[in-house]
DRENFIPA-901139 format. One line per field, with one value per residue (C-alpha): residue number from 0; x, y negated, z negated. Coordinates in steps of 0.001 Angstrom, whole numbers, plus 500000, padded with zeros to 6 digits. Layout:
<nodes>
mimi: [NUM:...]
east: [X:...]
north: [Y:...]
up: [Z:...]
</nodes>
This chain:
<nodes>
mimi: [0:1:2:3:4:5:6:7:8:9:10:11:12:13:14:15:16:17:18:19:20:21:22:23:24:25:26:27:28:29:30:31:32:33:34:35:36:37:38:39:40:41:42:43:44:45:46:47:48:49:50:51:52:53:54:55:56:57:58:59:60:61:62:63:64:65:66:67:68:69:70:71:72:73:74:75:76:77:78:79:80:81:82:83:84:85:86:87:88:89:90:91:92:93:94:95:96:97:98:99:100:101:102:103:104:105:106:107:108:109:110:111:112:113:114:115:116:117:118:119:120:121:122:123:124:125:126:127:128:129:130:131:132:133:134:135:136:137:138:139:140:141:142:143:144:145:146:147:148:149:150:151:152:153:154:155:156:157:158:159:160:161:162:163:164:165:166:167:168:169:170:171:172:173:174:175:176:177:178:179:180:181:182:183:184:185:186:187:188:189:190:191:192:193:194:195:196:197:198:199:200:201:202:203:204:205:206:207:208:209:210:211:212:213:214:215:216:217:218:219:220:221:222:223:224:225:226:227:228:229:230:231:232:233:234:235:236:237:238:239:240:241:242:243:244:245:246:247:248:249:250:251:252:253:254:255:256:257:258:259:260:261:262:263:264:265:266:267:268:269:270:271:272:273:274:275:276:277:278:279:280:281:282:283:284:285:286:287:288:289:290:291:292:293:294:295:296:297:298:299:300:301:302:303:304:305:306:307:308:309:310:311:312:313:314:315:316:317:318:319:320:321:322:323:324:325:326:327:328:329:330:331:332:333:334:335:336:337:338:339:340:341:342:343:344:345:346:347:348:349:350:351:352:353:354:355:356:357:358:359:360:361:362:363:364:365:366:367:368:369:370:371:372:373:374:375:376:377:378:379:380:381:382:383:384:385:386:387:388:389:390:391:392:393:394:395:396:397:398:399:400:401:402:403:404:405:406:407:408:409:410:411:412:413:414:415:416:417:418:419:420:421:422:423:424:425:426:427:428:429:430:431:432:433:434:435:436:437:438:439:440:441:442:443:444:445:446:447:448:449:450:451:452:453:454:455:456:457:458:459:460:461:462:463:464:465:466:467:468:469:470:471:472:473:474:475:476:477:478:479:480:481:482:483:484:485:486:487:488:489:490:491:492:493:494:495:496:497:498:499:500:501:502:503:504:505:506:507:508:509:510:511:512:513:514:515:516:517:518:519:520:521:522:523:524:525:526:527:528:529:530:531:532:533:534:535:536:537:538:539:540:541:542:543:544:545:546:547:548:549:550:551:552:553:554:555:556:557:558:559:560:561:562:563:564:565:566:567:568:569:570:571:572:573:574:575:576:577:578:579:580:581:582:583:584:585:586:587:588:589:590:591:592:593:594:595:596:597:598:599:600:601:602:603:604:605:606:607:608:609:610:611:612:613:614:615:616:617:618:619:620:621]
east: [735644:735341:731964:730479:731477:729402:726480:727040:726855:724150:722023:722311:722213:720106:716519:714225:711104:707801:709734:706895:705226:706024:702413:701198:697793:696741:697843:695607:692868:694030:691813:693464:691725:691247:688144:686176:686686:687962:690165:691917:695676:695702:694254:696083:696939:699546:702428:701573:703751:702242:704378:702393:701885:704331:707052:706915:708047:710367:712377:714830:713226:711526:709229:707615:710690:712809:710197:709690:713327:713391:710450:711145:710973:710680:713889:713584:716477:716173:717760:716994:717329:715354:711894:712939:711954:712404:711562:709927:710511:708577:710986:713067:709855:710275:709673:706862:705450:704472:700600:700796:697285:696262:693469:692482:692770:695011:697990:698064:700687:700515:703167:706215:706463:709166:706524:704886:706273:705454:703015:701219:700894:702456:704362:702957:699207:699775:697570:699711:701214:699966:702844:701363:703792:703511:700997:697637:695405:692773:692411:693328:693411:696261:699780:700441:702113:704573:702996:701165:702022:698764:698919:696197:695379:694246:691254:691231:688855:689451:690076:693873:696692:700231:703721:706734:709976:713230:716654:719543:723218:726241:728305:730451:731434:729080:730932:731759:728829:728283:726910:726965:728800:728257:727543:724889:721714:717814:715349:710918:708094:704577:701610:698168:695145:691794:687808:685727:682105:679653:678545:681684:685789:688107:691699:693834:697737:700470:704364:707282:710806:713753:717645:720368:721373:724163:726162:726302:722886:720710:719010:715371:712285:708728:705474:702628:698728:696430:693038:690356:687237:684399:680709:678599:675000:673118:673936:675213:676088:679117:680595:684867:686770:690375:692387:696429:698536:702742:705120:708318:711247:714645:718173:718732:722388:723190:719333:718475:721481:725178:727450:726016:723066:725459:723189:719978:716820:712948:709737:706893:703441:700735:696964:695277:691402:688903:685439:683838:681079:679953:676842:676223:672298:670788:674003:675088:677672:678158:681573:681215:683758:685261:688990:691409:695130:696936:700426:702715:706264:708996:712549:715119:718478:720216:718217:720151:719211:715188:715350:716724:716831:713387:710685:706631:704671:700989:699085:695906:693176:689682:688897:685535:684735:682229:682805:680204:680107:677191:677565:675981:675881:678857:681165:681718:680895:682946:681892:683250:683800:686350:686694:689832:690620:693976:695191:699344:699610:703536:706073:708102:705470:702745:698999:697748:694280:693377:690363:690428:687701:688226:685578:686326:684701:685642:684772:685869:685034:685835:683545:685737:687552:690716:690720:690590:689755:690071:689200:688437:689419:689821:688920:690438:689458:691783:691494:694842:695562:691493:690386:692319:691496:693892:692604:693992:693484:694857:694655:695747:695047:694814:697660:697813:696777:699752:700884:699241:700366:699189:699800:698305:698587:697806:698439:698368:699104:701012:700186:703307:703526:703137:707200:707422:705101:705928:708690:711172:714010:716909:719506:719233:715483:712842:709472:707915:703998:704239:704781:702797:701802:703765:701721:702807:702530:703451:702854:703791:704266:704468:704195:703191:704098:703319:703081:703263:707041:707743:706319:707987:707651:709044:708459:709079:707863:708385:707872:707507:707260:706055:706804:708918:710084:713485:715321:718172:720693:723080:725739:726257:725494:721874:719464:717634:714178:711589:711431:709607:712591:711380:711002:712245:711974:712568:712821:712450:712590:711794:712097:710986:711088:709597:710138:708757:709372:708511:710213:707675:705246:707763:710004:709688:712311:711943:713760:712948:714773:714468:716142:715425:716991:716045:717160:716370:717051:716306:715281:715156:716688:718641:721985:725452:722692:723008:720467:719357:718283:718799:718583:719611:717543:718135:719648:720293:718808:719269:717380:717858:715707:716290:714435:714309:711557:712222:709371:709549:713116:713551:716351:716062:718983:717891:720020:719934:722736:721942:723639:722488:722279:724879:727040:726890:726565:726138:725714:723559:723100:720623:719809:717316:717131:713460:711828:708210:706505:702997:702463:706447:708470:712363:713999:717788:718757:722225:721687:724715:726516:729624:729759:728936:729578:727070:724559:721052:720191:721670:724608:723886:725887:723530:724202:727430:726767:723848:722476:718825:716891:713573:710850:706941:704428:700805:697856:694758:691273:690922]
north: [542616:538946:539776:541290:538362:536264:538326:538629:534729:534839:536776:534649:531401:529710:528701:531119:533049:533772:537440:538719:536150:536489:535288:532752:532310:535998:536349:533088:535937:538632:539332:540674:544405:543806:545705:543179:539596:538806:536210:535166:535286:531730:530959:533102:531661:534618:535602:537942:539206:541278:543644:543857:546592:544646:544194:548014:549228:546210:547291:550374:552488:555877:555892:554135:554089:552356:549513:548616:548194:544889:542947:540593:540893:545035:547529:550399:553130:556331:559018:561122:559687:559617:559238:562028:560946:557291:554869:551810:548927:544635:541672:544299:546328:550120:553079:553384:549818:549568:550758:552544:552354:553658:551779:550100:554097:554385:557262:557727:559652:560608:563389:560588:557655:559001:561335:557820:557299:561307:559755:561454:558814:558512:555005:554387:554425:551743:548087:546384:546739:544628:543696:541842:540677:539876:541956:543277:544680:542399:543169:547001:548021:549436:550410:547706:546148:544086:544367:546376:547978:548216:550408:549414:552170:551782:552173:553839:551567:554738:558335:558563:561347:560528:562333:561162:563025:561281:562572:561504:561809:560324:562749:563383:567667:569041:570133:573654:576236:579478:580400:576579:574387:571650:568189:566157:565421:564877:565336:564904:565491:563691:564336:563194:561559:560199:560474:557923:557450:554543:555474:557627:557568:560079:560051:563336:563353:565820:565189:567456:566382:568173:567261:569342:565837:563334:565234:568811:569955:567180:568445:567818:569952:568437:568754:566066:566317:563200:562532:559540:558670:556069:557074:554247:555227:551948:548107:547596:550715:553162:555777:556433:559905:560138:563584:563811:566794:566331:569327:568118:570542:568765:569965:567123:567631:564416:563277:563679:565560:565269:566318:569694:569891:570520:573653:572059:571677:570366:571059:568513:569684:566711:566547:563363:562621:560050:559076:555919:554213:550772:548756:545363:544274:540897:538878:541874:544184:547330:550120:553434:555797:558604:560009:562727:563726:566848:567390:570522:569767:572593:571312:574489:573302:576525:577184:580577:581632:581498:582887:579858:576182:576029:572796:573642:570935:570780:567443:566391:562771:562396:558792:557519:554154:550934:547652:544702:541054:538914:535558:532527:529211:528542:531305:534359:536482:540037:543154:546774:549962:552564:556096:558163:561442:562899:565882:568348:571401:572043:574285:571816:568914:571373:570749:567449:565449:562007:559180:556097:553865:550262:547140:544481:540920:538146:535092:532690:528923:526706:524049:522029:519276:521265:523362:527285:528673:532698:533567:537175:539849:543889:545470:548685:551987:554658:557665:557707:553648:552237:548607:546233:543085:541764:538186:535879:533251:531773:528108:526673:523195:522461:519381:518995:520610:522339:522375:524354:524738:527399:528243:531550:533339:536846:540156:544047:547121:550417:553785:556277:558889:562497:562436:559649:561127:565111:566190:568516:569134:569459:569358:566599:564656:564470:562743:560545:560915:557734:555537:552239:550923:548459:545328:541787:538226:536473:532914:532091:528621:528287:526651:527541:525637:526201:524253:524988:527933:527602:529217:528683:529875:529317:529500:530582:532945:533951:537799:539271:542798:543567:547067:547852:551748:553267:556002:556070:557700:557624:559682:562038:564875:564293:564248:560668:560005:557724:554730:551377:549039:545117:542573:542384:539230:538156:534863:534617:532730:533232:531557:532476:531098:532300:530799:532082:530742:532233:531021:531265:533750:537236:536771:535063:535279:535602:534702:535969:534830:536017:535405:536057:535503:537455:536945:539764:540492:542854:541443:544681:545751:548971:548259:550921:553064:554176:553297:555587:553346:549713:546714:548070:545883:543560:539937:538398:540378:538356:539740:538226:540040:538792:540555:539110:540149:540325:541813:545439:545264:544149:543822:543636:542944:543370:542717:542965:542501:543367:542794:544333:543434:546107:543973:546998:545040:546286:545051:546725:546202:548020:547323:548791:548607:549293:549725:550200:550228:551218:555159:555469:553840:554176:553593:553815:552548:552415:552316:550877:549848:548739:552177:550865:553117:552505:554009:553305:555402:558423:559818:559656:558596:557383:558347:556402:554553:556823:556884:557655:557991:558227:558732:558206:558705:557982:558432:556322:555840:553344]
up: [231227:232491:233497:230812:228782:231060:230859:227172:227235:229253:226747:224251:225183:222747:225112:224397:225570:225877:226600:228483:230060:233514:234909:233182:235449:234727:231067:230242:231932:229145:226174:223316:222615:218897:217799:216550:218071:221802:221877:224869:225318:225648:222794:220495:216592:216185:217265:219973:223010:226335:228548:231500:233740:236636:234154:233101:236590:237083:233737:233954:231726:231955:228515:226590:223889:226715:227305:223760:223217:225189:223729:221066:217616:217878:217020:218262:216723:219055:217429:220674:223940:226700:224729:222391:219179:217876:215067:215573:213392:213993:212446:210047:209022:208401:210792:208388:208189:212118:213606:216738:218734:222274:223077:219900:218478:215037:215638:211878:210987:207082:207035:208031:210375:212580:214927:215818:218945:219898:222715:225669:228169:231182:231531:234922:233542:230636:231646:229123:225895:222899:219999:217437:214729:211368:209054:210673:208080:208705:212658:212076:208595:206136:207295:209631:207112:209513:212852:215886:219101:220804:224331:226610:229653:233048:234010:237275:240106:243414:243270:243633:243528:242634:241585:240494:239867:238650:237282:235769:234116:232359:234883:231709:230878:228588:225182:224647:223964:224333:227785:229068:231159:233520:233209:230593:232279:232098:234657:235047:237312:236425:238456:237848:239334:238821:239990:240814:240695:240477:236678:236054:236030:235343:234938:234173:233690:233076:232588:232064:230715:230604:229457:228096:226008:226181:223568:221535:220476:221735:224387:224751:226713:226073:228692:227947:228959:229065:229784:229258:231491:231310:231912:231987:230854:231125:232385:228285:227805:227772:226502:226488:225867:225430:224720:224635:223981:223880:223161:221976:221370:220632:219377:216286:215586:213650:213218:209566:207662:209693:209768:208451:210716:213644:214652:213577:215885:215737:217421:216875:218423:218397:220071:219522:220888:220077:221696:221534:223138:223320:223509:223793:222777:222816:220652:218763:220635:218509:219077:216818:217460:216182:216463:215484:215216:214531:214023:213679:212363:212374:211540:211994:209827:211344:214872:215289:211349:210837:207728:205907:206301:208117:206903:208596:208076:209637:209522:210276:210057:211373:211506:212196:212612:213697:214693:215214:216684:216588:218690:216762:217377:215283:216369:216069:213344:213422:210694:210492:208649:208674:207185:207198:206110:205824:204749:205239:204039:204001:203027:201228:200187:199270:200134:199452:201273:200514:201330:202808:203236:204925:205247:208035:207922:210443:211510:214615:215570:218430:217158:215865:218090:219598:216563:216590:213466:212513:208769:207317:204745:204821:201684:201536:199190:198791:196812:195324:195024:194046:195567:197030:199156:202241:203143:206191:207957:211429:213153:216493:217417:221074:220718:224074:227400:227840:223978:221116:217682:215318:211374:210052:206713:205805:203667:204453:203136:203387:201406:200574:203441:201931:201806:199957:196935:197584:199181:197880:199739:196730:196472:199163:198832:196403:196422:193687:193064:191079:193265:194273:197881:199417:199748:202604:202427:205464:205877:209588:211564:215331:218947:222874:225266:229493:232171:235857:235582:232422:229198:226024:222181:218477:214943:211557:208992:205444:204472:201201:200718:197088:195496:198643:198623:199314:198469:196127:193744:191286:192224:194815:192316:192479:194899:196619:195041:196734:194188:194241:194623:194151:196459:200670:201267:205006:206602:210428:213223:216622:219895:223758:227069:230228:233845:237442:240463:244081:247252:250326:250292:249983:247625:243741:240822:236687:233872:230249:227235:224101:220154:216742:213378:210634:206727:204488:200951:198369:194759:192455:188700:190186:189643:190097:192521:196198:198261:201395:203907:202366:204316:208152:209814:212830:211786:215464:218447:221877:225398:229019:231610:235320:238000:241787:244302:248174:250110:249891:247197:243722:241384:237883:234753:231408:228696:224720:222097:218230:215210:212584:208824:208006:210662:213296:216368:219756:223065:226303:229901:232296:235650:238193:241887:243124:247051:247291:250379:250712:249325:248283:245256:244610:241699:240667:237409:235451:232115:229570:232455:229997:228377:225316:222058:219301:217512:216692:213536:211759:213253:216617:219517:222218:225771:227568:231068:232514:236234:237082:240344:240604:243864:243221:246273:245394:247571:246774:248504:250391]
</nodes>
C-alpha cells in the first residue's frame, strides 16, 4: 500500500511534460504530415504531442488503444479490452468530436463514432503518432472539432520478415457458462513483411487476436490485413496505395444497454483503402488522392435469439481529394479541395446519403523577425447544413533560442452522425432530424521550452462548443432523443516536461510528466431532464512514464490517475520488462499492477492486474 502511495505521488507531482518528447535532437527533425504545409516539430504554434516509434515498444501496451491512453490531453474509455472497441475523446471532446487519420487519410465514420478506433495496423509498423489538440478544421476539415490523432506508417527501407506472438491473463476463474471453464485470457500472432526495390516498396501485414474476456460475455476474436507500398515513377514523382481489412467479433455484455444486454454481442466488419500520389514541379508540389471506407455493423441484443433484438447497419464514404503548396518569396502559400460522400442503409436508421464539399486556403511566413505566422480558413458545403466558414490563425515568436511562445485561435465543425438524426431504437433511443451541427471556438495560449535534457510545455485554452448535442429525457417512461443542448464551455490547462539523460554509451534513462486540468460546463434551458451522457469528461488526468535502458534490457513504469468530472477517479500502473538482442525481442508486462477496480465507460469492469508475454523475431536484409 505504502508504495503505491508513492507512485501515486509520483504521478502527480505538479512539473510537467512535453509527454512524448523523449529525443529532442530527432523530433526538432520531425515534420508534421499535415496535407498542405510542412512545418517542423520545432517550430510548431499548436499544441501538438508525438509518440514515437521507440516509445511505442518501450510502453506496455499491445494496440494502439493502449498507447493512446498515456499521452496527454487524450481519454481513451475502452469498453472492450485489449483493443476491442474504444472511444476516443481530446481535452473532454466526445467520442464523436475526434478525427482519426492513417497517413493524412480521414477514417470517417458517419454511422457513429465508437467504430473509430476499429484500426488495421499493426502497432509495430506505426513511425509515430500525431495528436493535435484543440479544433482542426482548417488543417483537415469538419469533425475534428476538438482535435486529431494522426498515425504515421513506416516506410519499409530492406525486404524484411517478422512474427510476433504474445499472450496473456488475469489468472482469475472464468464465470460460469455453459460448456466453459478455465481461466480469463487473450492471446495474438502477427506476421508480416515487406519488398524492396529501387523504384518500389511493399509492405504486407496480418494479425490475429483472440481472448475469452476479463469477465462474462466479453470475449473478443478479430484477424486484421494491411497493406501500403510506394512506387516511385520519376525523381518528383510517386504514387502511394494503402488497403486495411479488420474483423472484429466481441461479446458486449454491459457495452450499450446493462444490465439487460447480459447475452448481447457485436460484429463490426471494416475495409478502408486510399491511393495517392504526389508530385512536386518547379515551386508547386501537388497530392490528389482518393480514399474509401466501408463498414458493416451487426449488434445481436440476444446472441442465442436471432430473430429479435438484432441492429445491421452498413456504411460507406468515398473521399477524393487535392492538396497544393506553392513556395513564394514570402512563404508559403497552401490550397485544397475535398469531396466526400457518405451514405448507411440500416435496419433501424433507414437509408440516408449526404454531400460534403470542403475548400482549404493557407498561408505561412517566417519573414518576420522571430515571428512564425500561420493564417487560413476551410469553407465547408454540406448537403444537409449549406455554407459555413472555419477561420484560424496561429503565432510563435522565437523569444529565445531555447524558448518559444505561441498564441493561436481557430473554429471547426462537426455534422450529426446518422444516429444522432435517425435512429430508432424505442422504447430506449430516438434520433432527431432537426438537429444543428456542433460548431468550436478555441482561443489557445502557450510555451516550449528545451535545452540540452530537458523539454518542457504549458498553457491555457478556452473552448466553446455552440449547439452541443446530447441525449436526454424526461422521465424514464420515454425514450432519449438527440437534442441540441447549449453551450460546453471548457477551460484548460496543460503542462509537460520531458528529461533524458544517458550514462556512457549503453545505458540512458527518461522521465515523462504529464497534467491537465479541465473545467467544463453546460449552459442550456433544459431544466427537470435526464441527460444521457452529460459532462463525463476528464477534470485532472496525471501520467509519469519512467523507462531505463541497459544494453540489451529495458524497464519501463507508466503511470496515469483520472478523475473524472462525475468525480469517478481511478488510478493505474503498468510496467514492462523488455530484452532485445539482434533478430529476438521479449516482452513481459503487468498491467494494473494494484488491481485497480474502475470503469471506463458503460458498465464495464475493465480487466484486474493482467500479465502478458510477448516474443518477436524479425529477419531483415542486410
Amino acid at each position: 500500500m505504502l508504495s503505491k502511495k508513492l507512485l501515486l505521488l509520483f504521478s502527480i507531482t505538479p512539473s510537467f511534460l512535453l509527454a512524448q518528447q523523449n529525443d529532442t535532437t530527432q523530433l526538432k527533425e520531425v515534420i508534421i504530415q499535415e496535407n498542405r504545409l510542412l512545418i517542423p516539430f520545432d517550430q510548431r504554434n499548436r499544441n501538438i504531442q508525438i509518440i514515437n516509434q521507440e516509445e511505442i515498444q518501450a510502453l506496455p501496451s499491445t494496440s494502439i488503444n493502449e498507447v493512446l491512453r498515456y499521452a496527454a490531453g487524450v481519454d481513451i474509455r475502452q469498453r472492450g479490452p485489449f483493443g476491442t472497441q474504444a472511444d476516443i475523446g481530446i481535452d473532454g471532446g466526445s467520442f464523436d468530436q475526434t478525427l482519426i487519420l492513417i497517413n493524412g487519410v480521414k477514417l470517417s465514420d458517419p454511422q457513429t463514432g465508437h467504430h473509430m478506433l476499429n484500426l488495421p495496423v499493426p502497432l509495430s509498423e506505426i513511425q509515430r503518432i500525431e495528436i493535435l489538440r484543440g479544433p482542426v478544421s482548417r488543417i483537415y476539415g469538419i469533425n475534428g472539432l476538438t482535435g486529431a490523432v494522426n498515425i504515421v506508417t513506416k516506410q519499409a527501407e530492406s525486404n524484411s520478415v517478422f512474427v510476433q506472438v504474445n499472450g496473456g491473463s488475469s489468472f482469475k476463474k472464468v464465470e460460469e457458462e455453459a460448456g466453459k471453464d478455465g481461466i480469463y485470457y487473450a492471446n495474438a500472432v502477427q506476421v508480416g513483411g515487406s519488398f524492396v526495390r529501387k523504384t518500389h516498396q511493399h509492405q504486407l501485414y496480418f494479425g490475429k487476436e483472440h481472448s475469452n474476456g476479463q469477465r462474462y460475455n466479453s470475449g473478443a476474436d478479430n484477424e486484421k490485413l494491411y497493406y501500403q507500398n510506394q512506387i516511385s515513377i520519376a525523381p518528383d514523382h510517386r504514387i502511394q496505395m494503402m488497403a486495411g481489412y479488420i474483423n472484429n467479433e466481441f461479446g458486449a455484455n454491459g457495452y450499450y444497454a446493462a444490465p439487460g444486454d447480459k447475452e448481447s454481442e457485436e460484429l463490426v466488419e471494416t475495409v478502408i483503402s486510399s491511393i495517392s500520389s504526389h508530385h512536386q514541379l518547379n515551386k508547386w508540389y501537388l497530392s490528389p488522392r482518393i480514399s474509401h471506407r466501408y463498414n458493416e455493423d451487426v449488434y445481436r441484443y440476444f446472441r442465442h435469439d436471432l430473430s429479435k433484438g438484432r441492429s445491421k447497419h452498413y456504411t460507406q464514404t468515398l473521399s477524393t481529394e487535392l492538396h497544393a503548396r506553392y513556395q513564394t518569396a514570402l512563404g508559403d502559400l497552401g490550397i485544397g479541395a475535398e469531396a466526400r460522400f457518405e451514405d448507411i442503409s440500416s435496419s433501424n436508421i433507414g437509408k440516408h446519403s449526404r454531400e460534403n464539399y470542403g475548400f482549404f486556403t493557407e498561408f505561412r511566413t517566417t519573414k518576420f523577425d522571430r515571428f512564425d505566422i500561420n493564417v487560413g480558413a476551410y469553407v465547408n458545403y454540406n448537403s444537409d447544413y449549406d455554407w459555413e466558414v472555419f477561420p484560424g490563425i496561429d503565432i510563435g515568436f522565437q523569444a529565445t533560442e531555447n524558448l518559444r511562445l505561441s498564441v493561436n485561435s481557430g473554429t471547426s465543425q462537426r455534422i450529426p452522425t446518422f444516429t444522432d438524426l435517425y435512429l430508432n431504437q424505442r422504447p430506449g433511443n430516438i434520433g432527431n432530424p432537426d438537429l444543428k451541427s456542433e460548431s468550436a471556438w478555441q482561443n489557445e495560449i502557450g510555451l516550449q521550452y528545451s535545452r540540452n535534457k530537458w523539454s518542457f510545455q504549458a498553457g491555457y485554452f478556452y473552448r466553446d462548443i455552440s449547439r452541443f448535442i446530447d441525449w436526454l429525457r424526461e422521465s424514464t417512461d420515454v425514450p432519449y432523443q438527440a437534442q441540441n443542448l447549449g453551450n460546453n464551455k471548457t477551460h484548460g490547462v496543460y503542462s509537460n516536461l520531458g528529461y533524458k539523460t544517458a550514462f556512457g554509451t549503453d545505458q540512458h534513462m527518461t522521465v515523462n510528466l504529464a497534467y491537465t486540468y479541465l473545467n467544463p460546463s453546460i449552459i442550456n434551458d433544459y431544466k427537470n431532464t435526464i441527460i444521457k451522457y452529460g459532462i463525463e469528461s476528464l477534470r485532472h488526468q496525471a501520467q509519469a512514464t519512467v523507462s531505463y535502458a541497459f544494453r540489451t534490457w529495458s524497464i519501463t513504469s507508466a503511470n496515469r490517475w483520472l478523475e473524472r468530472s462525475s468525480s469517478n477517479s481511478y488510478f493505474v500502473s503498468d510496467l514492462r520488462l523488455a530484452y532485445s538482442k539482434k533478430s529476438i525481442s521479449i516482452f513481459a508486462d503487468i498491467q494494473n499492477i494494484f488491481d485497480e477496480k474502475y470503469i471506463e465507460v458503460g458498465a464495464v469492469p475493465m480487466p484486474t492486474r493482467w500479465a502478458n508475454l510477448g516474443l518477436r523475431y524479425q529477419w531483415v536484409q542486410r
